[in-house]
N, C-alpha and C positions, 0 to 999 in steps of 0.2 A: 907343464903342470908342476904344483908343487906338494909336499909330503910336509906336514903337521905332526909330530908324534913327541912320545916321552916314551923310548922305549924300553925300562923296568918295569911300565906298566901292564894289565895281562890284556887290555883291547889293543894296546897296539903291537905286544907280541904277536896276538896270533896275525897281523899284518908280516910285521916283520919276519918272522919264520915263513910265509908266504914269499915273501920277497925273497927272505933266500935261497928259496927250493928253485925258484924259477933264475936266478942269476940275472933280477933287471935292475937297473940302478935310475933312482929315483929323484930328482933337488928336492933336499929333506932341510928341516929346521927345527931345531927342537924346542920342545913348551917344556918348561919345568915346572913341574905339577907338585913338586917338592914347594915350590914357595907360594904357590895357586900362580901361576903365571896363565893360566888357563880361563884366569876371572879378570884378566888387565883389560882397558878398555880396547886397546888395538888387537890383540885377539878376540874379545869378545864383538869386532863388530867383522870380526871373518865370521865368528860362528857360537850366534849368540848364546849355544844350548854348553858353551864350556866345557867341551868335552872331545876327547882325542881316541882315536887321530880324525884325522879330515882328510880331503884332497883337494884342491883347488885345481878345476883344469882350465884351460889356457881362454878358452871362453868364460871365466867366473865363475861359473858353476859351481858348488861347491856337494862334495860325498862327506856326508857324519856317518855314516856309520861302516861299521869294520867288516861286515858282510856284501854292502854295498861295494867297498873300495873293493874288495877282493876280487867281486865276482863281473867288476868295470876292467879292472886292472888283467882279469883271465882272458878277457875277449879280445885285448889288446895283446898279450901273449900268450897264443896256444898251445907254447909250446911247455910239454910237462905239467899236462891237464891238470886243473886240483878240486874241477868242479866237473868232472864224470868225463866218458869220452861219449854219453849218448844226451836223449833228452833226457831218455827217464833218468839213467844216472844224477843230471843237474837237478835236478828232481829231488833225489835222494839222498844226495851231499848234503842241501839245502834245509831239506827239513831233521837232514841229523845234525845239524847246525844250530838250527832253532829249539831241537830236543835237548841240546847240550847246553846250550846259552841258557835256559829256559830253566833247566832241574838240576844244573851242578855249577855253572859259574853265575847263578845267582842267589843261587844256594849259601856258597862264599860269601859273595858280596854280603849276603842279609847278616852274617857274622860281622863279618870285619869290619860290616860301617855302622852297625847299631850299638859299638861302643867304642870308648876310648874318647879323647879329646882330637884325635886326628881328623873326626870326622864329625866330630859336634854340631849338629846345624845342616849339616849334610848329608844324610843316609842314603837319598837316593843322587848318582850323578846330574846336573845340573844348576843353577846359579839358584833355585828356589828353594831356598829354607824352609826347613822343618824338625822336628822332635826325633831324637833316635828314639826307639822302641826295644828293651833290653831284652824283652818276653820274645821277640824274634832270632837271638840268639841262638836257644835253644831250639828251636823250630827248624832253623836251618842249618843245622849241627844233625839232625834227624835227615834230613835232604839229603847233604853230602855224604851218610852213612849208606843209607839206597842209594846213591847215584852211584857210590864205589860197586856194588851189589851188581846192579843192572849193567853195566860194563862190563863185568867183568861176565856176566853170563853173554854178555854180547858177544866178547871176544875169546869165547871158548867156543865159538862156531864158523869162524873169520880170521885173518889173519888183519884184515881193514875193517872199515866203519859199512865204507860201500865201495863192491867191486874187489876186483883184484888188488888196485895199486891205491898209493898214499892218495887222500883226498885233504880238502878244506876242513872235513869233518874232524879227522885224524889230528890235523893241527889244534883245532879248538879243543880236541879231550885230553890231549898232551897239556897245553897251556892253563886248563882249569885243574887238571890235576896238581901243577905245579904251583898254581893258584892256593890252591884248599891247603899250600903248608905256610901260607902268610897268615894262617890262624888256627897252625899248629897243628891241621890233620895230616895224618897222612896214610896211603892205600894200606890196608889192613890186610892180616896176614892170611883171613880165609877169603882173599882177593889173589892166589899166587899167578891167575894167566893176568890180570893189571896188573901187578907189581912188572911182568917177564915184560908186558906188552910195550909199559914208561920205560922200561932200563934198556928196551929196543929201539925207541925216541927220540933218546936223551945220547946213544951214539951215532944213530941217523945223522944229528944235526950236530953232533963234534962237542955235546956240552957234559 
């Protein structure tokens, strides 16, 4: 199989810190999303939706999406669950996965691609053009304010997302938080169990 990524980016972080929790090594190639290397035609005919990471496995197949590869890549090694050790568990990684992706790293995203020239024509990931929308800015500057909120009541009950030990989920509210300071927010201070929760995260993984 092979590994697609650009990894400053925060989908294929949260792959990447995936990858490192479990110690598997991957043939990896990087897309430089810095120059659109993601819109060339030879990557765009691996994976015409231009967007990272991917997996290509040894039958052609191809994974786009970063929840996808995770949770292909966990059944492959089980060891150092990150997606529950039951059903319900996978259950519930999953849909805090989807709560997270959903209400605070899209939250993000609706900021930092609805302005600037970086992303002109592009607001949402994909090769199809369209209008940024500046009025979403603010909307989702409102988002990331509750998503810090809900967190942070979450993990005044919990020492995890789900379960005892580190899950998928955990990665992705790490990765969106670090996220939300690519457009200058950052956990606020009547957030102090998220501020303890990231700065527990952030030596976890050595950074």
């Amino acid at each position: 199989m092979k590994l697609y990524t650009y990894e400053p980016a925060p989908n294929p972080r949260r792959l990447g810190l995936f990858i490192k929790h479990k110690g598997i090594s991957i043939n990896t190639q990087a897309i430089d999303m810095m120059t659109k290397e993601q819109f060339s035609d030879s990557f765009c005919a691996i994976n015409p939706r231009s967007t990272l990471p991917i997996l290509v496995l040894d039958d052609g197949t191809v994974l786009t999406d970063t929840i996808a590869i995770c949770l292909y890549l966990d059944s492959l090694h089980p060891e150092k669950p990150l997606f529950g050790r039951s059903d319900l568990e996978r259950a519930q990684v999953i849909g805090r996965c989807h709560q997270i992706f959903f209400e605070g790293f899209s939250a993000v995203a609706e900021v930092l691609r609805n302005k600037g020239e970086a992303f002109k024509d592009r607001p949402l990931p994909g090769p199809l053009k369209m209008p940024q929308i500046p009025a979403l800015i603010d909307r989702g500057n409102l988002r990331i304010g509750a998503f810090y909120e809900a967190m942070n009541a979450e993990l005044s009950r919990q020492d995890f997302l789900v379960g005892n030990d580190l899950s998928q989920a955990d990665i992705d509210l790490y990765v969106t938080l670090g996220f939300s300071g690519w457009v200058k927010r950052q956990i606020p201070d009547n957030c102090p169990v998220l501020q303890n929760w990231f700065a527990g995260m952030k030596s976890r993984f050595g950074e």
